[in-house]
C-alpha positions, 0 to 999 in steps of 0.5 A: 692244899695250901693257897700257894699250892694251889697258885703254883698248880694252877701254873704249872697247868695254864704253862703245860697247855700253852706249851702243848698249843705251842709245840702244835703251832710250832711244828706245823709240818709234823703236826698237819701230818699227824692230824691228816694220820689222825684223821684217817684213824677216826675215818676208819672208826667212823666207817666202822659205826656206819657198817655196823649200822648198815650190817645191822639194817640188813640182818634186820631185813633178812630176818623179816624175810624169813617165816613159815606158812602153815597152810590148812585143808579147805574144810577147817573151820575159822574158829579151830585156825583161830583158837590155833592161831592163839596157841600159836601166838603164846609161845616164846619163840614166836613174835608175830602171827598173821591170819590169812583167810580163804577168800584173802588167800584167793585174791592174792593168789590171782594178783600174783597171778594176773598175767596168767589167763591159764591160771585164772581161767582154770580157777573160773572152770572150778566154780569154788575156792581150792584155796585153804587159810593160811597162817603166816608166823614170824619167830623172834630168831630164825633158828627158832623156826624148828622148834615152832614146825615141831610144835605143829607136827606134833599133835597141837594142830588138832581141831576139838574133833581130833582132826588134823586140820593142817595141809602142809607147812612149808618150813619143811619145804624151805629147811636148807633155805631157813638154816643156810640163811641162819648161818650167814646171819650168825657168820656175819655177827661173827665177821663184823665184831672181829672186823671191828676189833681188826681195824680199830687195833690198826687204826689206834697202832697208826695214831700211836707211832705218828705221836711217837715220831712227833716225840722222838723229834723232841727227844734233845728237848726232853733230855734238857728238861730232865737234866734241868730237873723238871717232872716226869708229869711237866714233862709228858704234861704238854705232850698229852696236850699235843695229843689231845689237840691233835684229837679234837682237831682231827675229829672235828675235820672227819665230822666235816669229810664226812658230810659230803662223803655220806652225801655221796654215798647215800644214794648207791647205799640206798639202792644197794643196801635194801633202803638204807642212806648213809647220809640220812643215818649220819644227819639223824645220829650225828651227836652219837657220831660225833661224840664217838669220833670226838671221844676216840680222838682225845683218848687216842691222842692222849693215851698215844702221846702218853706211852709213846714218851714213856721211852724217854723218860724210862718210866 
């Protein structure tokens, strides 16, 4: 490319953009509607990210109140649940174990219990511990549960002597409760990520026809333009400009909107969604947020602009 080439392209980009801050200043009307249009876009993929991130929280916090309890006879030794407890911990399914011993299974057993005199005073008339060692275990997936309870059914939890020494499992007890709340998680993945798609079709549909309404107000502008001759790129060049301004300045208002909006909400998500402050979320990922808000508002308002104007110039 030649020098003056390079002047004449260099023109004709400072000319484009000042045309597109030009038709942004000129229309202020149109372009406040399109802004105010925008904006609710980018409200809706913001709100997405947060209900992702809350949806997210909470499968989280369900997922760690599931696990099972394996339950051993009083006359186990410690050293046969510890050996199993390794066992245990060597499988793929399984992420965390926790030894609970008799004496700790006992004093938890009457802090549950503190307010029942009957309770207590029917363990003081035993003179002993009926309490056996327990086992707590946390498998990386709910639905890997069962697989880990057939482990122990089946002839694994046999002490050196061959001698069973599990009392009970309780994942038997809670089937239907682990399973139902398995599908809930897998429904709600499901849920989420066809929400997602749902909203951000609508929201980028909205943009598009309130960028094409701005063109079509335009439209004798451009039939001048290409009457005169001007190029299919000088033509769209300073609606793409439009486009984009109307991104930055929407996205910019939406990061503002929403710093009071998270700060209202924070406290009734806090309560509602087991510890989790929207407001605290959006102040800790506000460069991720921003960037996201930022970025789908320039790419919304130029790919708009873009094909909305390939009407007119019937590319």
């Amino acid at each position: 490319m030649t020098e003056t080439n390079k002047k004449m392209f260099w023109t004709k980009v400072k000319r484009i953009i000042r045309t597109g801050f030009f038709n942004f200043w000129r229309d202020s009307t149109v372009s406040l509607a399109s802004v105010l249009v925008m904006m609710v876009t980018l409200l809706v993929i913001g709100l997405i990210s947060f209900s992702g991130a809350i949806l997210n929280t909470t499968l989280v916090e369900l997922k760690n109140k599931i696990d099972i309890n394996v339950t051993f006879v009083t006359s186990a030794e410690e050293e046969a649940i510890l050996e199993l407890k390794h066992t245990i911990e060597s499988l793929p399914e399984v992420s965390l174990v926790t030894y609970v011993s008799r004496e700790e299974a006992l004093t938890l057993f009457k802090e549950r219990h503190a307010s029942d005199q009957s309770i207590l005073s029917a363990l003081d008339e035993l003179g002993e511990n009926p309490l056996g060692a327990v086992l707590n275990i946390k498998a990386r997936d709910p639905a890997q549960y069962a697989s880990v309870a057939e482990f122990l059914e089946g002839g694994n939890a046999l002490s050196p002597d061959t001698v069973n020494i599990i009392d009970r499992v309780n994942y038997f007890q809670n089937k239907a409760a682990i399973d139902k709340l398995t599908r809930v998680i897998s429904s709600a993945d499901k849920l989420g990520f066809a929400l997602t798609i749902f909203l951000a079709t609508i929201s980028i549909l909205i943009a598009f026809n309130t960028i094409r309404l701005t063109i079509y107000l335009a439209r004798d502008e451009i039939s001048v333009m290409r009457l005169v001759g001007a190029s299919m790129t000088y033509i769209q060049g300073p609606f793409v400009v439009l486009g984009v301004i109307y991104g930055v300045v929407a996205g910019i208002s939406t990061l503002i909107l929403l710093l009071p909006l998270t700060y209202w909400l924070g406290g009734t998500t806090e309560s509602f969604f087991i510890g989790f402050n929207i407001f605290s979320y959006y102040l800790r990922h506000f460069l991720e947020i921003a960037f996201i808000i930022m970025a789908s508002g320039i790419f919304i308002g130029a790919l708009s602009s873009a094909l909305a104007i390939r009407k007119y110039l019937k590319v």
